[in-house]
VMD Tcl script that draws the C-alpha trace (Angstrom):
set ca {
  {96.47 -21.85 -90.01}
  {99.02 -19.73 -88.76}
  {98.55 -21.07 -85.17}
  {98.81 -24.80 -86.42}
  {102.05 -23.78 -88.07}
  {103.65 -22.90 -84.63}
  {102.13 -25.49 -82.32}
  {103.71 -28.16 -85.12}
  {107.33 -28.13 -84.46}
  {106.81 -27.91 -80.81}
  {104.69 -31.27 -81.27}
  {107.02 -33.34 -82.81}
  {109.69 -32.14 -80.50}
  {107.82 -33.76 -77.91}
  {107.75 -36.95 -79.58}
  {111.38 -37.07 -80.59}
  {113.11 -40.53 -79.51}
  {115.43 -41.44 -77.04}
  {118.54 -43.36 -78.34}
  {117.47 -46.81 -76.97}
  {120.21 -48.31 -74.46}
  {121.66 -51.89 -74.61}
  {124.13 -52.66 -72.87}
  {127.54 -54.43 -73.56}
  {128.41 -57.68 -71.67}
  {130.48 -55.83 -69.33}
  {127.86 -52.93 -68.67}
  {125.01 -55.27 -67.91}
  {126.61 -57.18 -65.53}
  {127.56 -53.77 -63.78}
  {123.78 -52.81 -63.79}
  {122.78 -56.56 -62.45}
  {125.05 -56.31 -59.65}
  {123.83 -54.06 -56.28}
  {127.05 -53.04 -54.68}
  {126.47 -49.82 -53.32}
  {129.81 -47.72 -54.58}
  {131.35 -49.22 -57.71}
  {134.35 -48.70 -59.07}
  {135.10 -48.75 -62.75}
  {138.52 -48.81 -64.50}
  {137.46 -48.33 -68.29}
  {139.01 -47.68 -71.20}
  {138.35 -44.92 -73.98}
  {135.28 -45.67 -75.53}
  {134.55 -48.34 -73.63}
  {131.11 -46.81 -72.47}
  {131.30 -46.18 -68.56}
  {129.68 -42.52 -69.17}
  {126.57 -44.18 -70.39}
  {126.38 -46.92 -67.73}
  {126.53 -44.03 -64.99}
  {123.38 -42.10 -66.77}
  {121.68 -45.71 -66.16}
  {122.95 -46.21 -62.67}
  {121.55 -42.88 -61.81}
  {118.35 -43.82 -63.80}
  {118.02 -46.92 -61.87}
  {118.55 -45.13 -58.50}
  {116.37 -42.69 -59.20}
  {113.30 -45.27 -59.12}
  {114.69 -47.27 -57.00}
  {114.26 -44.21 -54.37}
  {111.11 -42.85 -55.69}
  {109.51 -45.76 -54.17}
  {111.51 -45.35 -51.19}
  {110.52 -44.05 -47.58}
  {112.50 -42.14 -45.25}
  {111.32 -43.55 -42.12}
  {112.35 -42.47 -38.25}
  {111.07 -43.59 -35.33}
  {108.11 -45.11 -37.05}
  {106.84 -42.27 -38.77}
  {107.16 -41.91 -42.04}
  {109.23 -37.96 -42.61}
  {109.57 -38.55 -46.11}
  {108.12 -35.11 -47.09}
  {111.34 -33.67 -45.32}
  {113.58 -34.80 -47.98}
  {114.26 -31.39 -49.95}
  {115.03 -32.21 -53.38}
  {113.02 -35.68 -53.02}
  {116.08 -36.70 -54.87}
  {119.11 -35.10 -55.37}
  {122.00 -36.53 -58.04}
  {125.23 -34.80 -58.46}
  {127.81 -35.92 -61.40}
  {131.34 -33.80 -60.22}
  {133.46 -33.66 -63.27}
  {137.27 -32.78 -63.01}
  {136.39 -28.97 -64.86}
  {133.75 -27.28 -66.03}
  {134.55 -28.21 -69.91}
  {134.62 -32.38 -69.16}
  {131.42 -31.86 -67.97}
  {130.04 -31.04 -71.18}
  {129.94 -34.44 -73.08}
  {128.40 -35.73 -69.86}
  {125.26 -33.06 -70.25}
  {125.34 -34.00 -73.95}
  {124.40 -37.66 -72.38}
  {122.17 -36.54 -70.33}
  {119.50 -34.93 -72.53}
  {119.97 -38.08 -75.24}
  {119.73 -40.89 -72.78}
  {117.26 -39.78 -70.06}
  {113.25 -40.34 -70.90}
  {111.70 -37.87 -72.25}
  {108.75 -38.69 -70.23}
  {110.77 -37.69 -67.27}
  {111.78 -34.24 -68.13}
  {109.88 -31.94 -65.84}
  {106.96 -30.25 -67.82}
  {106.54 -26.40 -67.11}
  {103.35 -26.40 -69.64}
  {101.53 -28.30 -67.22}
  {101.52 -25.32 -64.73}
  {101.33 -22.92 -67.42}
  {104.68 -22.00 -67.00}
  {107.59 -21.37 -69.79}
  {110.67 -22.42 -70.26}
  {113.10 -25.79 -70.08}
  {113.87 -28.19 -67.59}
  {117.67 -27.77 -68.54}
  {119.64 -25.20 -67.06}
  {122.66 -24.79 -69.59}
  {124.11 -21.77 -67.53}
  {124.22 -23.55 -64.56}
  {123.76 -27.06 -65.32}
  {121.41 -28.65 -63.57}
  {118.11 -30.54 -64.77}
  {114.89 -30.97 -63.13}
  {113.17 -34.03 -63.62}
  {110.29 -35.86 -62.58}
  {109.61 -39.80 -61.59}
  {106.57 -40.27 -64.38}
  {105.70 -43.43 -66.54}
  {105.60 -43.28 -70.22}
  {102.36 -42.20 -70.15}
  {103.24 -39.40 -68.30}
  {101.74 -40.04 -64.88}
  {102.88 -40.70 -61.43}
  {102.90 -44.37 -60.40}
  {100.50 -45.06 -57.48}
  {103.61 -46.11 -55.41}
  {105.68 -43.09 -56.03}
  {106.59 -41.39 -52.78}
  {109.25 -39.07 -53.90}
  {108.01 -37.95 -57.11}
  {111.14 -34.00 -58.25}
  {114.52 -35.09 -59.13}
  {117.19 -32.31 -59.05}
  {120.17 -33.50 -60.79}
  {123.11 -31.06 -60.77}
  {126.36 -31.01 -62.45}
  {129.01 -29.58 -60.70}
  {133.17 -29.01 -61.07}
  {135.78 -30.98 -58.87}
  {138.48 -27.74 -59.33}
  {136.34 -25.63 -56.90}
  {136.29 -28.17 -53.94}
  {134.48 -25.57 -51.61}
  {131.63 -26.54 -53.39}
  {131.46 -29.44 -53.19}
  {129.69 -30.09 -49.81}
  {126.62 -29.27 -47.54}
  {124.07 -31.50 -49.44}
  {123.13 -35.10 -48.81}
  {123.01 -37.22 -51.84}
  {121.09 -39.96 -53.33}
  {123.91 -40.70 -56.12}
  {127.02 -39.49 -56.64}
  {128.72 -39.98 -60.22}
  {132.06 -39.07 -60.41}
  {132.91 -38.84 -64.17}
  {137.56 -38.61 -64.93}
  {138.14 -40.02 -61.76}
  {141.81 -40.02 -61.92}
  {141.90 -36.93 -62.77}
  {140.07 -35.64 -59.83}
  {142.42 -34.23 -56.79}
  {142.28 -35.82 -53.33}
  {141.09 -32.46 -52.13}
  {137.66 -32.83 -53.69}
  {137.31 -36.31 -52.87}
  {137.83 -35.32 -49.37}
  {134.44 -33.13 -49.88}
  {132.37 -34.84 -51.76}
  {132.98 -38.27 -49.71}
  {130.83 -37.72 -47.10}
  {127.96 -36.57 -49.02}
  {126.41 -39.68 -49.54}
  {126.58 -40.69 -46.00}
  {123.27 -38.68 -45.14}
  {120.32 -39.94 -43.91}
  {117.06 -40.52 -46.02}
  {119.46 -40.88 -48.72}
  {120.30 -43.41 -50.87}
  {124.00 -42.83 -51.14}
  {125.43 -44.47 -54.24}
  {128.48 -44.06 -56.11}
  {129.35 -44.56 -59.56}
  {132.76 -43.52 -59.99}
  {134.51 -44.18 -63.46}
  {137.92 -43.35 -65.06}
  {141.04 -44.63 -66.30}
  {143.83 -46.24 -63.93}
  {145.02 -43.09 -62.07}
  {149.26 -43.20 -62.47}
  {150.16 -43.21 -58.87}
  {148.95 -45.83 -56.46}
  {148.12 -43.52 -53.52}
  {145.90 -41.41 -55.62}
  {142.38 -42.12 -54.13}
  {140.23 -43.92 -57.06}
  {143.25 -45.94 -57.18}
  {143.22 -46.73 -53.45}
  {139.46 -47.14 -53.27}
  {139.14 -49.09 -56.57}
  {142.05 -51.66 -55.08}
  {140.00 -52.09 -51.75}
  {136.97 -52.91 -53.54}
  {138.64 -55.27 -55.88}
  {140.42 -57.79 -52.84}
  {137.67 -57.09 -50.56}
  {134.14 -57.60 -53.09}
  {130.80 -57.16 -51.13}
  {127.53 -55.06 -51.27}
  {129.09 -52.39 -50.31}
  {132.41 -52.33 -52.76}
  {132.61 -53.66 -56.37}
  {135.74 -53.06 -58.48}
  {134.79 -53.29 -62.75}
  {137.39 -53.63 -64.93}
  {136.24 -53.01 -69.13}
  {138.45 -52.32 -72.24}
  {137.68 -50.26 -74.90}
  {137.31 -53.72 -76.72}
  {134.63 -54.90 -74.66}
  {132.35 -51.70 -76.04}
  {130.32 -54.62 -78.61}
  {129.39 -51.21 -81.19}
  {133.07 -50.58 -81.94}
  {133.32 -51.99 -85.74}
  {136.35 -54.13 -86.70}
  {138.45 -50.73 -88.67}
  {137.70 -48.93 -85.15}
  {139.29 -51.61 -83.02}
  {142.35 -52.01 -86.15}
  {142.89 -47.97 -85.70}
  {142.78 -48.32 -82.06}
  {145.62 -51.23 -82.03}
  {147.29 -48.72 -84.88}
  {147.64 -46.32 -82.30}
  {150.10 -48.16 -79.83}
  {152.56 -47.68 -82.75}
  {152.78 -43.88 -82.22}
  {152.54 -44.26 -78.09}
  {154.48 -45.77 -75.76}
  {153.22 -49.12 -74.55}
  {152.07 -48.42 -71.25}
  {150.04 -45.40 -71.97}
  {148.32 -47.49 -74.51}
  {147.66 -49.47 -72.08}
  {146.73 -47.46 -69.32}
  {144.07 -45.61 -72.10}
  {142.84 -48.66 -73.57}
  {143.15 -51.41 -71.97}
  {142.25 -49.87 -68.24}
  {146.35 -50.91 -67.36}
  {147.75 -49.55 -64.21}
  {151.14 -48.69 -65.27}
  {154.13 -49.70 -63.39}
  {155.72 -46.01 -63.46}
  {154.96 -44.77 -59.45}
  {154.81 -41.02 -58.85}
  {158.06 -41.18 -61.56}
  {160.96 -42.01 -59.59}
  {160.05 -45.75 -57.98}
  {159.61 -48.47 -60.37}
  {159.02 -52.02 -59.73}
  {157.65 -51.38 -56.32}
  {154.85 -53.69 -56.53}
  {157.44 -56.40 -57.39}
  {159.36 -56.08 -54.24}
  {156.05 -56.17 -52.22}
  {156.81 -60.21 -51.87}
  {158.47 -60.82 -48.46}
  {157.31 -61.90 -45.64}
  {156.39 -60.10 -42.26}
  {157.69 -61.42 -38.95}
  {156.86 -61.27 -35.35}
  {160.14 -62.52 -33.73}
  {163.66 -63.05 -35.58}
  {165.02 -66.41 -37.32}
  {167.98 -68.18 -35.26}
  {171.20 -67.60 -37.48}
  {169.98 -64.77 -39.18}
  {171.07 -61.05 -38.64}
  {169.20 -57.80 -38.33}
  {169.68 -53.90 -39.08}
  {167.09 -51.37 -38.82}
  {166.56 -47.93 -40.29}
  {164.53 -45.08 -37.68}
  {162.68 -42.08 -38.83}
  {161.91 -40.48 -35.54}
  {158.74 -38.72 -35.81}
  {158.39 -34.63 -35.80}
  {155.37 -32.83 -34.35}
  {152.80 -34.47 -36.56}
  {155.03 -37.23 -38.11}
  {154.83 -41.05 -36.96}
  {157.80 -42.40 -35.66}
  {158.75 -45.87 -38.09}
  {161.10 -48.63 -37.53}
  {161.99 -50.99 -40.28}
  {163.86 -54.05 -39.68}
  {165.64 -55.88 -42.50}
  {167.71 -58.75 -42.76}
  {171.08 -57.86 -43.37}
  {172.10 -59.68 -45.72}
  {168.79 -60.79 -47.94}
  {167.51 -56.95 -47.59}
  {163.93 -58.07 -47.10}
  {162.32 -55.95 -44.47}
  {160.54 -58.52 -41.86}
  {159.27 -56.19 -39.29}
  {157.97 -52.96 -38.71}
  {156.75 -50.85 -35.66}
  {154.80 -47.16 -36.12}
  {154.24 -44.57 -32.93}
  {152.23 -41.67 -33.50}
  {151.66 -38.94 -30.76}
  {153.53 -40.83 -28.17}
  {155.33 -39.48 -25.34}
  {159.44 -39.47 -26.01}
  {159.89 -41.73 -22.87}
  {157.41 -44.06 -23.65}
  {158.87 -43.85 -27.76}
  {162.72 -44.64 -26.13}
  {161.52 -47.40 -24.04}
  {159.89 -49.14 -26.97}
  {162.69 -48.57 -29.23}
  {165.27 -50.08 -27.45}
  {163.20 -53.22 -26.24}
  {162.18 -53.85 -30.08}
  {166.02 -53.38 -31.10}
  {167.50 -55.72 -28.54}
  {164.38 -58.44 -29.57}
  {165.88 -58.29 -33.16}
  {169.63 -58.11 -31.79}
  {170.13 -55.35 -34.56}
  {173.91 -54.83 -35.10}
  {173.42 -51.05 -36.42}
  {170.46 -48.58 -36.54}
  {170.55 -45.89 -39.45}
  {168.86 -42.95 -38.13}
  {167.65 -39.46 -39.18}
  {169.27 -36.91 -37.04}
  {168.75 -34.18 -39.06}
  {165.93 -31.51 -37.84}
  {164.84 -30.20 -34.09}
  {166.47 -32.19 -31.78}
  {168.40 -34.96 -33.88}
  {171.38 -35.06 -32.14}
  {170.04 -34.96 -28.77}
  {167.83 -37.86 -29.45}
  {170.73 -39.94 -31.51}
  {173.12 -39.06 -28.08}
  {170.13 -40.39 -25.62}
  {169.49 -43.31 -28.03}
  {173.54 -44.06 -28.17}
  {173.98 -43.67 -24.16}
  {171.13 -46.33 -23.73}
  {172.81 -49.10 -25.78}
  {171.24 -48.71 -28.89}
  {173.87 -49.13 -31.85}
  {172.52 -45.88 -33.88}
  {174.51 -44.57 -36.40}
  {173.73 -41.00 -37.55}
  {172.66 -39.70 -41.01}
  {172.30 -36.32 -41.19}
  {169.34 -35.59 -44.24}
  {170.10 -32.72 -47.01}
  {168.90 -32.62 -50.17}
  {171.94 -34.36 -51.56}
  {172.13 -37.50 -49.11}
  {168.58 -37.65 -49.20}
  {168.43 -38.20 -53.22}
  {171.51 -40.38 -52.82}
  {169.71 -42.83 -50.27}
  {166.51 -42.64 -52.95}
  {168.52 -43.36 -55.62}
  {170.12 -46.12 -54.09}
  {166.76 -47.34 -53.22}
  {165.72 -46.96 -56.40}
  {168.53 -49.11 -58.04}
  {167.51 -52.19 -55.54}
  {163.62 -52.05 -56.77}
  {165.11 -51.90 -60.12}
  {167.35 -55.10 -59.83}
  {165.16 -56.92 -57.51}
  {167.62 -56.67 -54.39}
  {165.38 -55.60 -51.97}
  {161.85 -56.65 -50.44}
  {159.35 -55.44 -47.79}
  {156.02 -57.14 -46.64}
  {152.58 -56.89 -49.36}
  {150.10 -55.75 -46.43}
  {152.94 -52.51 -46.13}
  {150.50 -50.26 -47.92}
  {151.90 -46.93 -45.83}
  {154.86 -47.67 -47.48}
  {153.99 -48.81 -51.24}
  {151.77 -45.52 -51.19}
  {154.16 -43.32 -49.98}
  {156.98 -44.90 -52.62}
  {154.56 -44.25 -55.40}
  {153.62 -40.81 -54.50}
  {157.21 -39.35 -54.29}
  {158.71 -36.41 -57.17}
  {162.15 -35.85 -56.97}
  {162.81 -32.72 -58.96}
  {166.26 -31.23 -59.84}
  {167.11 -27.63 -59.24}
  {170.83 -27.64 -60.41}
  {172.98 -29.57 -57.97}
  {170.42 -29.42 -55.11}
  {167.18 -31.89 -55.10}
  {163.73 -30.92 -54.05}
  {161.18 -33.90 -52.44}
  {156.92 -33.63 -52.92}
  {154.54 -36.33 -52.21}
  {151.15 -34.85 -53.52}
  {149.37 -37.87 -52.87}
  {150.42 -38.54 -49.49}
  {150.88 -36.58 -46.12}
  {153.93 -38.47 -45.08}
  {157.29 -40.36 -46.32}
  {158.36 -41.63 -42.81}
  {158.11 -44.96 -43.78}
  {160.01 -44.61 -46.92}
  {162.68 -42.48 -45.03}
  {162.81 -45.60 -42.50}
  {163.21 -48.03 -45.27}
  {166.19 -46.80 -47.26}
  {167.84 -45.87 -44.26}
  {167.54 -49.88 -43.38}
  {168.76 -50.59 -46.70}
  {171.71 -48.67 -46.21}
  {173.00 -50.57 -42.54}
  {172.19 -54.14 -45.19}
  {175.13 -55.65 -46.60}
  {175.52 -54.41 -50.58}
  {173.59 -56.94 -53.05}
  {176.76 -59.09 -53.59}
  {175.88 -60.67 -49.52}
  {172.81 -61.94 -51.45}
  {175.58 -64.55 -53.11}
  {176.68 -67.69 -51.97}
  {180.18 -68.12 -50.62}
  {180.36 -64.13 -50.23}
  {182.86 -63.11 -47.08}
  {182.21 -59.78 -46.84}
  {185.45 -57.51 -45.66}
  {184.81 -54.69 -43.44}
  {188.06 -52.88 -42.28}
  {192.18 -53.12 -42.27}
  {192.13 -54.02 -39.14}
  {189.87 -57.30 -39.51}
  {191.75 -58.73 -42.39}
  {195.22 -61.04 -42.02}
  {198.70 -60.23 -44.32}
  {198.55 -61.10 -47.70}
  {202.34 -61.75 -48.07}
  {204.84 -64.36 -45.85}
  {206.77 -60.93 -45.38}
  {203.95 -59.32 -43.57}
  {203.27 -56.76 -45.70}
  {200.10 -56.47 -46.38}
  {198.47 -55.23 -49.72}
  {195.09 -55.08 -48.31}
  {194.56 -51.16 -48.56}
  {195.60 -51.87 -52.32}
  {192.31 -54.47 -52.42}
  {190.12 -52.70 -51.14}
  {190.70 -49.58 -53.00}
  {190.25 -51.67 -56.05}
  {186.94 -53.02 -54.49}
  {185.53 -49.50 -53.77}
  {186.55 -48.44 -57.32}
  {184.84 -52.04 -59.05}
  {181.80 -51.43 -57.00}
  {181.37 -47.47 -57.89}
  {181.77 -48.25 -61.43}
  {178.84 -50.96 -61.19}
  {176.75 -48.67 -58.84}
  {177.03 -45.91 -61.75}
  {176.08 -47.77 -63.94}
  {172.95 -49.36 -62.46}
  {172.15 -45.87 -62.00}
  {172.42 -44.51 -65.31}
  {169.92 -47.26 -66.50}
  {167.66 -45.69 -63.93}
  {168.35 -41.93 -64.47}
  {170.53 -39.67 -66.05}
  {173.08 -38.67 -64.33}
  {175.07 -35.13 -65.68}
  {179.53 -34.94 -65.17}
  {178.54 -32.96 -62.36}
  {176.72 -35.41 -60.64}
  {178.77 -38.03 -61.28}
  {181.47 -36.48 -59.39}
  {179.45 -36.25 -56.34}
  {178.51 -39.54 -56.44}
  {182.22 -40.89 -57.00}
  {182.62 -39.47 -53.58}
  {179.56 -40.55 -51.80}
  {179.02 -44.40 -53.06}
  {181.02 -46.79 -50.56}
}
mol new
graphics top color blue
foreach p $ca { graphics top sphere $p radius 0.5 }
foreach p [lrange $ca 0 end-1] q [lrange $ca 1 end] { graphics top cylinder $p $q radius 0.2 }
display resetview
């Protein structure tokens, strides 16, 4: 009797249920579909943890039937797991609710069975997370058809990236996506391109904040360019059909203690419009137009980042007086003769009346003096931290009122204006793109905005005024109050500039005072 008391618990164990799986609309039209890598933007509670455990499910006997096959001959045996899963979770604790998944959702009939070698012990490794399961039936034994019969499935943390490599894998689930650094990404990439291998991806989050972050980059590819290979899924926490009717009230409750675009971002799978913090509105200047040649009647500036060691080289042209950038031209790892020669044909194409230029760093002035001796109408800007955040600011201010445009297909340049943190440290400014490498391009483009005519150009019937010397007597006496004007001009135009940019940021006396001298 005592023996029948310990065997009993173990039995029903054995027999406990699964939590049976239906899908929502949204979810089963993810499973129908057989993209390769897919890309989900969810919201909370939407249910994109579950549909991974199924993806994986459905890979996993989807390979199990699968050969690896070389030359003919069938080398399936070499595979070593026969199929190897990894879910990479942002840190160790996130991956926790994604275990908890695990054990309720997979078969119990798959759960590798240590009894049946008279062995002792569980299939789950809670110290180390990982799970060892095998491809059975409900009845418990191997289909006739099964070629790779162990799965190792392995759970592992995105915040040690050196990990995350050396294996070739059959599915990849990435579970927090946006909040999982570039760094790892980088790694764990390229595991699924190994052969024998299936080499799916199922990776799920929220919208990542910044553009140039890589689920957001990868999920935007896969959404204008749909194909086996790429599918973008969009679901809101709405579209999970087990929510009841007080859960969705409290959820719309919550947008009254939020702001709206992080309610959005968490439950409606949103993007928000904020950048890396400092460039707004940039995909609503990503309207213009890109051209090959320039429009009789119309004038031309150009802004030039000249490239450093490992940096491109970028020219922007803009129209000078409708600020739209129309033309662009990037040299990387090219020979300074070859760089000059192209420079100064592309400038005299456009028949730009001034080039801005960077000629701060190694070299500047030499390379502004050769540039200026060979025609080209350069006009020097040397970059510190304070000219630098002015030309960003004033950048910033022209996204914000619509005054400035630059080419959709420009992606260098939207990513790199989304990436950028300006951070104050007292009067000084400090510059970090975390997402990016580079900010040539955005260097090259507010240093074109600043040889365009102010926004006022943009007017009809403006005359624009730009010295003494160009402008006739006021008076029959010939004295002429135009200094007097144009002060009062300057001063008109610094108090609107001010105050665009204190809708923008805010600005301290200090500041202000630096500005007052530096706006024209």
């Amino acid at each position: 009797m005592a023996r029948k008391r310990t065997l009993k618990p173990r039995k029903q164990a054995l027999v406990r249920p699964v939590p049976k799986y239906t899908p929502s609309p949204w979810q089963d039209a993810l499973h129908r579909n057989q993209a390769k890598r897919k890309w989900v933007w969810a919201g909370r509670r939407a249910g994109k943890g579950r549909a991974a455990i199924q993806e994986a499910i459905s890979t996993i006997l989807e390979a199990s039937k699968t050969k690896f096959i070389v030359n003919g001959n069938d080398v399936t045996d070499t595979l070593v797991p026969d199929i190897h899963i990894w879910t990479v979770a942002p840190t160790k604790a996130q991956m926790r609710q994604v275990w908890n998944e695990m054990k309720a959702y997979i078969p119990r009939y798959m759960w590798k069975d240590y009894s049946r070698a008279g062995g002792r012990g569980s299939c789950w490794h809670e110290d180390e997370y990982y799970v060892e399961l095998e491809v059975r039936q409900p009845n418990g034994v191997f289909s006739s058809d099964t070629v790779r019969k162990s799965v190792l499935w392995e759970l592992r943390s995105a915040d040690n990236p050196e990990t995350l490599q050396t294996v070739g894998l059959d599915f990849l689930h990435i579970a927090e996506s946006q909040d999982v650094k570039q760094i790892a990404w980088d790694k764990v990439e390229w595991v699924t391109e190994s052969p024998g291998r299936m080499g799916r991806i199922f990776a799920e989050g929220i919208p990542p904040i910044s553009r140039s972050h890589w689920f957001s980059r990868q999920f935007k590819y896969a959404e204008n360019n749909p194909s086996l290979q790429n599918l973008a899924v969009t679901a809101t926490s709405f579209d999970n059909m087990y929510l009841t009717d007080q859960q969705k009230e409290n959820i719309y409750k919550q947008k009254e203690t939020t702001t709206e675009w992080i309610w959005e971002r968490m439950v409606l799978a949103k993007q928000p419009d904020v950048g890396g913090g400092f460039f707004k509105k940039i995909e609503d200047a990503a309207v213009g137009a890109s051209l090959s040649r320039p429009t009789d009647g119309h004038k031309y500036v150009a802004g030039l980042d000249l490239g450093k060691q490992v940096d491109p080289t970028v020219l922007i042209i803009k129209n000078r007086i409708t600020r739209e950038s129309v033309y662009s031209y990037e040299m990387l790892k090219t020979d300074w003769v070859l760089q000059k020669e192209t420079l100064v044909s592309e400038i005299k194409k456009w028949g730009c009346e001034s080039v801005m230029m960077d000629s701060s760093g190694m070299g500047g002035d030499v390379l502004f003096d050769e540039l200026l001796n060979l025609g080209v109408p350069v006009i020097g800007k040397k970059f510190t931290p304070q000219t630098k955040y002015q030309l960003f600011l004033n950048y910033a201010v022209a996204l914000q009122n619509g005054t400035t445009t630059f080419p959709p297909e420009w992606t260098k340049l939207q990513n790199e204006l989304d990436s950028i943190e300006v951070k104050q440290n007292g009067l000084t400014y400090s510059f970090t793109h975390p997402n990016t490498q580079h900010d040539d391009w955005v260097d090259a483009e507010v240093l074109a905005l600043m040889a365009c005519d102010p926004p006022e150009a943009m007017e009809e019937g403006y005359e624009p005024v730009f010295t003494i010397k160009t402008v006739a007597p006021l008076t029959q006496n010939g004295v002429s109050y135009t200094e007097g004007r144009i002060a009062r001009m300057k001063r008109q135009r610094k108090a609107k500039q001010l105050k665009e940019l204190r809708e923008v940021v805010e600005i301290s006396t200090e500041q202000e005072s630096i500005l007052m001298d530096a706006l024209d």
